[in-house]
C-alpha positions as a Markdown table, in Angstrom:
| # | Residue | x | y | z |
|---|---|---|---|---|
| 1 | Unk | -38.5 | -8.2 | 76.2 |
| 2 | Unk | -40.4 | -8.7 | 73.1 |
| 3 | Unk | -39.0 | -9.9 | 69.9 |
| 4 | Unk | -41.8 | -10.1 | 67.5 |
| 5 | Unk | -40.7 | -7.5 | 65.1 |
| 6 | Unk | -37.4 | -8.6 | 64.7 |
| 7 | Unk | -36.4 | -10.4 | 61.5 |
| 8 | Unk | -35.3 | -14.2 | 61.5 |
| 9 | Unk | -31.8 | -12.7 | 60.3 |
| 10 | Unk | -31.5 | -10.9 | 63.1 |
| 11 | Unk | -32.9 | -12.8 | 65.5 |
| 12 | Unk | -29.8 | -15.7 | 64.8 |
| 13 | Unk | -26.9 | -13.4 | 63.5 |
| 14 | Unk | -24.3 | -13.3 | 66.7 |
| 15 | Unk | -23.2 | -9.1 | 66.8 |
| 16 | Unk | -19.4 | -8.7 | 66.9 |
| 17 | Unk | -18.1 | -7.9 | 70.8 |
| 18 | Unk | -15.6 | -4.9 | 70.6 |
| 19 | Unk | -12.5 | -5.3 | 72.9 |
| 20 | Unk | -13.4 | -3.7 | 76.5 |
| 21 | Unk | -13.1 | 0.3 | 77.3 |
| 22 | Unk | -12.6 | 0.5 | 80.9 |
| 23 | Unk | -13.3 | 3.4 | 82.8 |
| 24 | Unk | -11.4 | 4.9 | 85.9 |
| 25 | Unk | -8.2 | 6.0 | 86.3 |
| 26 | Unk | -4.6 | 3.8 | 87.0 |
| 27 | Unk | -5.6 | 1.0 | 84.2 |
| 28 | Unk | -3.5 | -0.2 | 81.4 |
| 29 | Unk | -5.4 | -0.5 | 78.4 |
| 30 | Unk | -3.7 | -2.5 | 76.3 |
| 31 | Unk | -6.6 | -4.6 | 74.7 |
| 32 | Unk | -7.3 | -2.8 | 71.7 |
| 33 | Unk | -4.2 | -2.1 | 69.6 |
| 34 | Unk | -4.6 | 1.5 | 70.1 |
| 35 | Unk | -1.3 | 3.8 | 69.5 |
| 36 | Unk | 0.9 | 4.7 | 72.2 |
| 37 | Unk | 1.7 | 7.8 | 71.3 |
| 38 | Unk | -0.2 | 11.0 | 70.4 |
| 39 | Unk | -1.1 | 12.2 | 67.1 |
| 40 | Unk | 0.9 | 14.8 | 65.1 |
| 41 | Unk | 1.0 | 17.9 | 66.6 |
| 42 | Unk | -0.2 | 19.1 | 63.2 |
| 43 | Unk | -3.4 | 17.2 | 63.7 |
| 44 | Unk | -4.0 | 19.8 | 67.3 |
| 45 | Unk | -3.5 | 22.2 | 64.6 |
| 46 | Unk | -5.9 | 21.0 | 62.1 |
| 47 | Unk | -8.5 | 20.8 | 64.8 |
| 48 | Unk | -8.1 | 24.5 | 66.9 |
| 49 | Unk | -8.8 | 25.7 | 63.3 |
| 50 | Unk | -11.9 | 24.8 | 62.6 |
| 51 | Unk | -14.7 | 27.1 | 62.9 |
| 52 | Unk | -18.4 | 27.5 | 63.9 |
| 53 | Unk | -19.2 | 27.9 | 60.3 |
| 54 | Unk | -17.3 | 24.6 | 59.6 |
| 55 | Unk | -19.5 | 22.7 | 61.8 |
| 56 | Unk | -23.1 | 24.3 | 60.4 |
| 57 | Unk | -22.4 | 23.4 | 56.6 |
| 58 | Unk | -22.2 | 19.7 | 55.6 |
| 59 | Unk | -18.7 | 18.1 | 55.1 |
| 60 | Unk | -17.4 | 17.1 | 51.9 |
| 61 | Unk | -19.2 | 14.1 | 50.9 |
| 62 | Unk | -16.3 | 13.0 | 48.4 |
| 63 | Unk | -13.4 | 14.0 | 50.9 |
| 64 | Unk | -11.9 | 15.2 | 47.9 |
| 65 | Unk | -8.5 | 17.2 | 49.7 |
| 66 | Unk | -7.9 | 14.1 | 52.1 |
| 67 | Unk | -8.2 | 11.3 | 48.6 |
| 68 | Unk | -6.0 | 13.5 | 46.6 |
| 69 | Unk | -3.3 | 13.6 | 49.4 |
| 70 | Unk | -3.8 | 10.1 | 49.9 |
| 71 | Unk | -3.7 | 9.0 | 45.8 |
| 72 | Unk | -0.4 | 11.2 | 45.6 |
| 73 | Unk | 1.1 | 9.5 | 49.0 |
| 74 | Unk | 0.7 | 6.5 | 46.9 |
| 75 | Unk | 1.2 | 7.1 | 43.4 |
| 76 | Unk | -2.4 | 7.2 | 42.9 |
| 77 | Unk | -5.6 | 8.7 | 41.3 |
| 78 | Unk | -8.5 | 9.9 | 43.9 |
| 79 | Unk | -10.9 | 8.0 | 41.8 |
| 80 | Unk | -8.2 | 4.6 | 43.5 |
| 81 | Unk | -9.2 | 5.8 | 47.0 |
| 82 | Unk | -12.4 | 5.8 | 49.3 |
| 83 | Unk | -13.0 | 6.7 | 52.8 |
| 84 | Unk | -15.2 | 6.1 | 55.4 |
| 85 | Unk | -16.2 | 6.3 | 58.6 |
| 86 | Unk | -13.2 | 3.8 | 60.0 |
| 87 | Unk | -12.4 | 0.8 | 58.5 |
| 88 | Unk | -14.8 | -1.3 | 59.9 |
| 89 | Unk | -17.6 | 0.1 | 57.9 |
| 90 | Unk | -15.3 | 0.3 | 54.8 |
| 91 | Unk | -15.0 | -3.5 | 55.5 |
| 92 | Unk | -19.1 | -3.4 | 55.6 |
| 93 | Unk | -19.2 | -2.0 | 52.6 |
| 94 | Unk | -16.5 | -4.6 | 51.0 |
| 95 | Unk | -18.5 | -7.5 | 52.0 |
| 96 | Unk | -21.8 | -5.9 | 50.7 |
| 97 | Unk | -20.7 | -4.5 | 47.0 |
| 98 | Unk | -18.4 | -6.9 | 46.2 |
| 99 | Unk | -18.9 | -10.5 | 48.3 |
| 100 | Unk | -22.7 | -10.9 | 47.9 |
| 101 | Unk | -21.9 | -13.1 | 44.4 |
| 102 | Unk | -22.4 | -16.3 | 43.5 |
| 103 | Unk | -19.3 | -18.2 | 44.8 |
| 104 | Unk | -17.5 | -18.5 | 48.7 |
| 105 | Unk | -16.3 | -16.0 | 50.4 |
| 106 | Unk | -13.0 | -17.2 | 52.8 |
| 107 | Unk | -10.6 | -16.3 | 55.1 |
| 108 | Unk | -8.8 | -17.5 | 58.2 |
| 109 | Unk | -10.3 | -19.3 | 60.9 |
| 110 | Unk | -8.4 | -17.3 | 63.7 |
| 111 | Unk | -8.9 | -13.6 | 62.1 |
| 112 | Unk | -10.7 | -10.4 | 62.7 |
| 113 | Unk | -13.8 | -12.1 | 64.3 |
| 114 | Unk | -15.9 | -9.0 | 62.6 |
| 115 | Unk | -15.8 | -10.9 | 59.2 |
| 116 | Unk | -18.2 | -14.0 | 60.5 |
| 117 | Unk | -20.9 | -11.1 | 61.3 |
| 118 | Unk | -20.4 | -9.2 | 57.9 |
| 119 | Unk | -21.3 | -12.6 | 56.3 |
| 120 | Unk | -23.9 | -13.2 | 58.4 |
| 121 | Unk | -25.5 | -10.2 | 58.2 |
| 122 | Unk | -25.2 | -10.0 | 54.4 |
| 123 | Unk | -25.9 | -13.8 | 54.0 |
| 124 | Unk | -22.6 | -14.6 | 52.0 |
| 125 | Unk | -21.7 | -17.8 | 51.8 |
| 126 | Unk | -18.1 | -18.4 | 53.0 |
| 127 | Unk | -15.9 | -20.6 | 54.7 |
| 128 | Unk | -13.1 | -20.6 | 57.3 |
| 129 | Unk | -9.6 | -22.1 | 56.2 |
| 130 | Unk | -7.7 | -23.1 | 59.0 |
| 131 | Unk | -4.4 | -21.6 | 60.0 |
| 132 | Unk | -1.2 | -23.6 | 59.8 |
| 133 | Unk | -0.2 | -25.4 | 63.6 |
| 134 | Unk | 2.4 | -22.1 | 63.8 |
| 135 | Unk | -0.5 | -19.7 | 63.1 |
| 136 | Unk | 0.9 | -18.7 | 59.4 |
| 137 | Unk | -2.1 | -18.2 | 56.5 |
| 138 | Unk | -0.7 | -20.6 | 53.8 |
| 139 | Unk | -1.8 | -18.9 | 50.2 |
| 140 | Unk | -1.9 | -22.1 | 49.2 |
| 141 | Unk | -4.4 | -23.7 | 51.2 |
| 142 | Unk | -7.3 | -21.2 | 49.8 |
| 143 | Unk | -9.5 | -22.4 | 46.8 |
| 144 | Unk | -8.9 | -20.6 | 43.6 |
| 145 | Unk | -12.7 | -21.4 | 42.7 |
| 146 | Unk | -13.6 | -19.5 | 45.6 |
| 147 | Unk | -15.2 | -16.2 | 44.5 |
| 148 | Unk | -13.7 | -14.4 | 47.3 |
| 149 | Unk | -10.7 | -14.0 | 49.9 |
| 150 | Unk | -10.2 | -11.5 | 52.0 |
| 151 | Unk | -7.3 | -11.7 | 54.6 |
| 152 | Unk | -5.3 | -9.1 | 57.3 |
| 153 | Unk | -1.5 | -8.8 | 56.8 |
| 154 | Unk | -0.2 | -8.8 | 59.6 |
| 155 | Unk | -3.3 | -11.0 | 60.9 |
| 156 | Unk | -5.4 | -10.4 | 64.0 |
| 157 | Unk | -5.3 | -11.8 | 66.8 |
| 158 | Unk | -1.9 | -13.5 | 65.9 |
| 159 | Unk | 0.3 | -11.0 | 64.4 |
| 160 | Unk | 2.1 | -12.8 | 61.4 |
| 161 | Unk | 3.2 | -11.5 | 58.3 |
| 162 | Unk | 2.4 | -12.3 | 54.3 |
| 163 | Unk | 5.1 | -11.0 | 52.7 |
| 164 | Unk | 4.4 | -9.2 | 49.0 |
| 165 | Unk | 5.3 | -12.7 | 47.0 |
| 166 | Unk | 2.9 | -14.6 | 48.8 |
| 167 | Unk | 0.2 | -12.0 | 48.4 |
| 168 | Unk | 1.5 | -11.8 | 44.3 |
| 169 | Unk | 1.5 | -15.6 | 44.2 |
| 170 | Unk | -2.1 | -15.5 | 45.2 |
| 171 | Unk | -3.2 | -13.2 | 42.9 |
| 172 | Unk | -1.7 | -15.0 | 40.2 |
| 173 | Unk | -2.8 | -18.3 | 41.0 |
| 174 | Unk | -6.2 | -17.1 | 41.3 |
| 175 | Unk | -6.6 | -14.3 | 38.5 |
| 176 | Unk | -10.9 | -14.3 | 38.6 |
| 177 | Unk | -10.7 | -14.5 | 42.8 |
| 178 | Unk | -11.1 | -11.4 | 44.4 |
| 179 | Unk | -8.8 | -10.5 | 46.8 |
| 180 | Unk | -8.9 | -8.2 | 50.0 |
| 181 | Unk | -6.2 | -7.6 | 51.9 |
| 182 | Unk | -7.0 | -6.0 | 55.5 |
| 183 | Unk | -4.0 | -4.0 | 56.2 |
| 184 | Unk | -4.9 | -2.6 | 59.8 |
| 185 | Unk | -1.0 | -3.0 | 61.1 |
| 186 | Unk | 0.6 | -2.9 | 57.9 |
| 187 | Unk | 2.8 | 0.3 | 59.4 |
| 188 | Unk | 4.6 | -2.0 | 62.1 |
| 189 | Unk | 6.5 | -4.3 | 60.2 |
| 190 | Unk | 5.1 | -5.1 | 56.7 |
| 191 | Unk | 5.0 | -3.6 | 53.4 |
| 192 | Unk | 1.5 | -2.5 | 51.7 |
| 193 | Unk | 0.2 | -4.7 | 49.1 |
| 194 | Unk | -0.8 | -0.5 | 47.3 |
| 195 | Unk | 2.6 | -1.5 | 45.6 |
| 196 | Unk | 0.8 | -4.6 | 43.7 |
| 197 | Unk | -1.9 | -2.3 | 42.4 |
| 198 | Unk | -0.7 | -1.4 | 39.5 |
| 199 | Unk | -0.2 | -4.9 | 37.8 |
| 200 | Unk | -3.9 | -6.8 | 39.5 |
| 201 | Unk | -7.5 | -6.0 | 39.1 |
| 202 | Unk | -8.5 | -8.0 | 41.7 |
| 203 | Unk | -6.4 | -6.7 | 44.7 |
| 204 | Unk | -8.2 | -3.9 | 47.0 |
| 205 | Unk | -6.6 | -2.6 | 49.7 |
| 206 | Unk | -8.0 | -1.4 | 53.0 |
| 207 | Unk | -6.3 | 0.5 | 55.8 |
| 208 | Unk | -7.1 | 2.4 | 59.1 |
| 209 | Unk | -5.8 | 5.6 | 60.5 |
| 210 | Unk | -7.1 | 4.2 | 63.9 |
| 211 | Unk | -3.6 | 2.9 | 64.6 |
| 212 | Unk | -0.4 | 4.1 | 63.4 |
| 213 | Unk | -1.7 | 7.7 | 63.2 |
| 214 | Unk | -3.4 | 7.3 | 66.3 |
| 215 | Unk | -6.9 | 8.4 | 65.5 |
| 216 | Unk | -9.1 | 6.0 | 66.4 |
| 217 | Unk | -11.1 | 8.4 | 68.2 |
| 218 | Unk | -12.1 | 10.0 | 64.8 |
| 219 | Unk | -12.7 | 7.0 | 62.6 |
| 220 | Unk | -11.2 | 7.1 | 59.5 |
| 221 | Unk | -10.9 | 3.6 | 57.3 |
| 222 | Unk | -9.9 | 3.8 | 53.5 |
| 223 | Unk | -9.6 | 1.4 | 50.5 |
| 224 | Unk | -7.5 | 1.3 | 48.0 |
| 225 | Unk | -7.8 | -0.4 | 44.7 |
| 226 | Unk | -9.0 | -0.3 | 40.9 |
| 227 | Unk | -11.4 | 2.3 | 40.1 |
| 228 | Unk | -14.4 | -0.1 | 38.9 |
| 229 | Unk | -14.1 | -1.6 | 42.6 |
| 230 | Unk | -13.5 | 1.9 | 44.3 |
| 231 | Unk | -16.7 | 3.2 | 42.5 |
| 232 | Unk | -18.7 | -0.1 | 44.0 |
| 233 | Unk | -17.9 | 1.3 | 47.8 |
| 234 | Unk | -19.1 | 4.6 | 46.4 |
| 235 | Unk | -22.5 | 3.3 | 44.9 |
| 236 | Unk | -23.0 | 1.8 | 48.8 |
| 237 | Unk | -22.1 | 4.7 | 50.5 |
| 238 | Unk | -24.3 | 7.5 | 48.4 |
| 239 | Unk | -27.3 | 4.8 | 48.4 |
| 240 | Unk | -26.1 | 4.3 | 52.8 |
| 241 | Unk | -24.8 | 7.4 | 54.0 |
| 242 | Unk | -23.4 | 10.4 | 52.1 |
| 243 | Unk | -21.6 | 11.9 | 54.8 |
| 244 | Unk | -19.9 | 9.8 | 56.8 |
| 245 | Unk | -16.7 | 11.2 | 57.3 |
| 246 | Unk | -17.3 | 14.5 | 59.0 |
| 247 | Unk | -15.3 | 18.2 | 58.9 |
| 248 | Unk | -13.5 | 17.2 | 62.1 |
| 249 | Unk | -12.1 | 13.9 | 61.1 |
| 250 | Unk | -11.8 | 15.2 | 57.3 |
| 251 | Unk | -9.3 | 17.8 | 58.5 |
| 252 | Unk | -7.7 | 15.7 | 61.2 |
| 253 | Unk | -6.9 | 12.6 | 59.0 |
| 254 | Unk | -5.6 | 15.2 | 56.0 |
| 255 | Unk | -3.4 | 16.9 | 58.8 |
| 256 | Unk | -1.9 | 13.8 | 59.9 |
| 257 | Unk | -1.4 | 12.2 | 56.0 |
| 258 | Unk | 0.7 | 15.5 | 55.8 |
| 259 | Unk | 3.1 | 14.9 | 58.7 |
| 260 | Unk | 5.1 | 11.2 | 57.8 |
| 261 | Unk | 8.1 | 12.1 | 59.6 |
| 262 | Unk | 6.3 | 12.3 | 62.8 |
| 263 | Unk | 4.1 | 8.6 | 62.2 |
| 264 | Unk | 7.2 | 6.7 | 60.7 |
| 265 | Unk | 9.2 | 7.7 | 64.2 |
| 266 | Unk | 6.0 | 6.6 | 66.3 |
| 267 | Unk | 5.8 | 3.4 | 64.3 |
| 268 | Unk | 9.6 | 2.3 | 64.9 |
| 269 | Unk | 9.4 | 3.6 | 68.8 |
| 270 | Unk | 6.3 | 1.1 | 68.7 |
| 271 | Unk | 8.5 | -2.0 | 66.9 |
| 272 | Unk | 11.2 | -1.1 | 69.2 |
| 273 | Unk | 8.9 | -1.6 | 72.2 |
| 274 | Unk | 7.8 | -4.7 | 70.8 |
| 275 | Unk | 10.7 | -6.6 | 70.5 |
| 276 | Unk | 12.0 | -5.8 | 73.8 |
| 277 | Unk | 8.7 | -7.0 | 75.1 |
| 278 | Unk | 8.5 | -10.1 | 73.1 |
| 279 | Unk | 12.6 | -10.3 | 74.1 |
| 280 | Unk | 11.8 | -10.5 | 77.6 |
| 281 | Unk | 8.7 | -12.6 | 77.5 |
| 282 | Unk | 10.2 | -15.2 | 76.1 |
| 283 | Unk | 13.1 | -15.2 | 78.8 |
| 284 | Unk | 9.7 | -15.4 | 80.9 |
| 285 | Unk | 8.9 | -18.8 | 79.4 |
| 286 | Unk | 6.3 | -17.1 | 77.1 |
| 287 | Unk | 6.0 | -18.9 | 73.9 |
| 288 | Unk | 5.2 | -16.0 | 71.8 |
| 289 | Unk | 4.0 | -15.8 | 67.8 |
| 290 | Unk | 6.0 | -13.7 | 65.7 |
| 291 | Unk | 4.2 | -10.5 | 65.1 |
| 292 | Unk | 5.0 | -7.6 | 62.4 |
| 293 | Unk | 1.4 | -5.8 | 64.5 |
| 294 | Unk | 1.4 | -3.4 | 67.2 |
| 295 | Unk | 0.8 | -6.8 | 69.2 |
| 296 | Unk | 2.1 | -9.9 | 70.9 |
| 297 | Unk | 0.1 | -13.2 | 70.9 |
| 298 | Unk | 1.5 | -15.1 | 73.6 |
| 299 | Unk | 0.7 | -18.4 | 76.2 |
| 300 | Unk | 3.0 | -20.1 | 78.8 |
| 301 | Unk | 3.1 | -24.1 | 78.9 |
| 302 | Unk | 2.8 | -23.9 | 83.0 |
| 303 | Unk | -0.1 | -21.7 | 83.0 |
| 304 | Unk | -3.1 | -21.1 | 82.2 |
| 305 | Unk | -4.5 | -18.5 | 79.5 |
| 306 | Unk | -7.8 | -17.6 | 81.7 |
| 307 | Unk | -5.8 | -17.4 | 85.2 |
| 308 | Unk | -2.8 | -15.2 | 83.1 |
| 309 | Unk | -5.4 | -12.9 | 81.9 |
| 310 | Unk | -7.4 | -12.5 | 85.5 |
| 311 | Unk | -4.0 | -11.5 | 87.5 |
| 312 | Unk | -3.2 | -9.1 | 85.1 |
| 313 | Unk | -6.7 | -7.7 | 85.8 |
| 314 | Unk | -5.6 | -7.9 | 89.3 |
| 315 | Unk | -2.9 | -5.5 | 88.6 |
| 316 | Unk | -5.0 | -3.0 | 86.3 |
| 317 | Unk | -3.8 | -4.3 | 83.2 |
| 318 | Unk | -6.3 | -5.3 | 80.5 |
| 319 | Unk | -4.9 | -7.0 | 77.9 |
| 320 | Unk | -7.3 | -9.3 | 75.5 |
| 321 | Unk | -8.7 | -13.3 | 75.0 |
| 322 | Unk | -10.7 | -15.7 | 73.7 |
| 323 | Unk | -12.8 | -18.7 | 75.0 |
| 324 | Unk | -12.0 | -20.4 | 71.0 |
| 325 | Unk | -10.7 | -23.7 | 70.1 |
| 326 | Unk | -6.7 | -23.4 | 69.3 |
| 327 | Unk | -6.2 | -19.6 | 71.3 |
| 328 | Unk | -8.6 | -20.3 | 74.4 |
| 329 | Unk | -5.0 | -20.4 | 75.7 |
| 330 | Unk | -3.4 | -17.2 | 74.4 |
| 331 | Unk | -3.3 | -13.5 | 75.5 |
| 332 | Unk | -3.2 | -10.6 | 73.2 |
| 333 | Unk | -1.5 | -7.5 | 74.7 |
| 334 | Unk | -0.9 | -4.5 | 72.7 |
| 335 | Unk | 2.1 | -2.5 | 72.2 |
| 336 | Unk | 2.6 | 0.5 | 74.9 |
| 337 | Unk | 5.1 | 2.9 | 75.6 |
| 338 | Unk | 8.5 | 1.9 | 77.3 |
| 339 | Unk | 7.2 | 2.6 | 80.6 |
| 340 | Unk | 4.3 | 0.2 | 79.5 |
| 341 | Unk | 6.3 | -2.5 | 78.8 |
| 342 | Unk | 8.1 | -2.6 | 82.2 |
| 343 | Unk | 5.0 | -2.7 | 84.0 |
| 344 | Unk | 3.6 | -5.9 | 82.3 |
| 345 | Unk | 6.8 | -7.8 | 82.6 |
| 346 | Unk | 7.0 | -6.7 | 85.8 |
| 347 | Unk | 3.5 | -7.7 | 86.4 |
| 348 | Unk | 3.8 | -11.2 | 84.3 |
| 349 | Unk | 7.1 | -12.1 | 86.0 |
| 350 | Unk | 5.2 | -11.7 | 89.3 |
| 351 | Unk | 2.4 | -13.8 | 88.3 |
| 352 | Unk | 4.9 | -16.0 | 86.9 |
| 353 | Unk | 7.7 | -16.6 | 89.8 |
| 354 | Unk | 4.2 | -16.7 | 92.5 |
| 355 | Unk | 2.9 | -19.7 | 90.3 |
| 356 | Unk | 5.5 | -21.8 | 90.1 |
C-alpha cells in the first residue's frame, strides 16, 4: 500500500485503539464502561417524536434548548456550556484551542490513552507524571510552570478519586496553569469540579452523557467552564464542523437532562453493583484499586493478567487490558447489572479455584 501522500505527522502519530465491540449473541461486554441500564423512558419519548421534517432541516448549530437546560442544571449561563459530538471530540477541541501554547501540556502516565494522540496529532509538547505506587494522581507532583494539566476524576483505567480540595489546591497553587478536569465517571462516586467554577478562570470542565445517561450510542460530550474558554471550543467548532450534534441526539440528550430521578437511581444501582463486585473479588484474592467509576481495576498475585483475561474470553466475557509497564498485569471490567456481576465471579472463581 502506498504511502507517498501521507504527511510525516501522520506517517509517525500512533491512532488511539477503541476498546473492542464484539458481535454475536451470549457475550458479556463489559470492556467499555458502557451503562447497564437503559436510558430514560423519556429519552424513547423524545425520539418517537421526531418527524420527517425534523430530519430534512439542519439541527441547531448552537444546541441552544439542550445548553440552557444544562446552564440552569448547574447554576449556569449557556454562554458556560458547549457541546459536541461526544466527549472525545470536545477533548479534541480542548487540546487544539487551548493546549497548542508555549509551555507543557501534562497529565498521568496511566490515563485515558486518547490524550498521547491529541498531543501528537496537534504537536503539543507535554509530559507524562507518573502515578503514585497505589495508583493515586498526587496534585503535588505536577509542575506549576507547566502551561497545561488536564486530568480525569475518577481516572481511567484505575478508577480513583480527587476529591474537590485537591482539585482547589491545584488551582490555587497554580493560578496561570490551565486546568482540565475529564469528568467521564464523575456520576459514580465523585462530586463535579462545575461547583469550583464560580471562584477559577482556569478550571474547565468536560463531561459525557455516554455513561451515566446511557447514550453512548448518540454521542454527546460537553464542557463546562468560563465563557472566554467556552467561546475558544466554539471558534474550533464553527471554523471544524457547525453541526455536529444532530436533531436526534439534540432531543435525546435534552430528554434525558430533564429526567434526574431516573439517572441518580441508575447511578447508585450501578455503585451498588460495584461494591458487591469489588466485595467479592477481593474474598477471591483480587487485589483491587479503589474506584469511584463505573469500573474495577483489578490483578491477582497467583495469576497472571494475560491468562485472567483469555479465560474470561473463554467464557464470553470481554472485559479490558494493556500490554504497558505497571498494568500489563491488571484487568479492567466494567460495571453490569446484578445478574452481571454473578456471572463474572462465578466465572473468575472458576478460573481461580482450576488454577491453583
Amino acid at each position: 500500500m502506498s504511502r507517498r501522500f501521507w504527511s510525516d505527522q501522520i506517517a509517525r502519530l500512533e491512532p488511539y485503539v477503541p476498546g473492542e465491540q464484539p458481535r454475536g449473541s451470549g457475550v458479556l461486554k463489559l470492556n467499555t464502561n458502557e451503562s447497564p441500564y437503559p436510558p430514560s423512558p423519556r429519552v424513547l419519548e423524545a425520539l418517537s417524536s421526531i418527524s420527517d421534517d425534523d430530519l430534512l432541516r439542519y439541527p441547531d448549530p448552537e444546541a441552544l434548548a439542550l445548553r440552557e437546560a444544562l446552564a440552569d442544571a448547574h447554576g449556569l449561563v449557556p454562554q458556560q456550556v458547549f457541546v459536541g459530538n461526544g466527549s472525545d471530540e470536545v477533548l479534541a477541541h480542548v487540546f487544539f484551542a487551548l493546549f497548542r501554547r508555549p509551555g507543557q501540556l501534562l497529565f498521568p502516565d496511566i490515563s485515558y490513552s486518547f490524550y498521547p494522540v491529541w498531543a501528537q496529532l496537534y504537536a503539543i509538547d507535554f509530559a507524562r507524571v507518573p502515578l503514585r505506587d497505589d495508583f493515586r494522581i498526587a496534585v503535588e507532583d505536577y509542575d506549576i510552570a507547566a502551561a497545561s494539566m488536564i486530568v480525569p476524576n475518577p481516572n481511567a483505567p484505575t478508577g480513583r478519586l480527587l476529591g474537590l480540595e485537591e482539585i482547589r489546591a491545584c488551582l490555587d497553587a497554580g493560578p496561570d496553569r490551565l486546568l482540565v478536569v475529564d469528568e467521564a465517571y464523575i456520576d459514580y462516586g465523585g462530586e463535579s469540579a462545575i461547583a469550583l467554577l464560580e471562584d477559577y478562570d482556569n478550571l474547565l470542565v468536560v463531561q459525557t452523557l455516554s455513561k451515566s445517561r446511557a447514550l453512548a450510542g448518540l454521542r454527546v460530550g460537553l464542557a463546562f467552564g468560563p465563557v472566554d474558554l467556552i467561546e475558544a471550543l466554539q471558534r474550533v467548532k464553527d471554523s471544524f464542523n457547525s453541526y455536529p450534534v444532530d436533531v436526534v441526539a439534540q432531543r435525546a440528550a435534552l430528554a434525558a437532562v430533564q429526567d434526574p430521578d431516573w439517572y441518580d437511581d441508575c447511578c447508585l444501582r450501578v455503585i451498588s453493583n460495584r461494591e458487591a463486585l469489588r466485595a467479592s473479588l477481593t474474598e477471591l484474592g483480587f487485589e483491587v484499586v479503589p474506584s469511584s467509576a463505573n469500573f474495577l481495576f483489578l490483578r491477582h498475585p497467583d495469576h497472571e493478567g494475560r491468562a485472567l483475561f483469555a479465560a474470561l474470553r473463554e467464557r464470553g466475557i470481554i472485559v479490558r487490558r494493556w500490554d504497558l509497564p505497571r498494568i500489563d498485569q491488571y484487568l479492567r471490567i466494567s460495571v453490569g447489572t446484578e445478574e452481571h456481576v454473578e456471572r463474572v465471579v462465578a466465572s473468575l472463581a472458576e478460573v481461580v479455584s482450576a488454577r491453583a
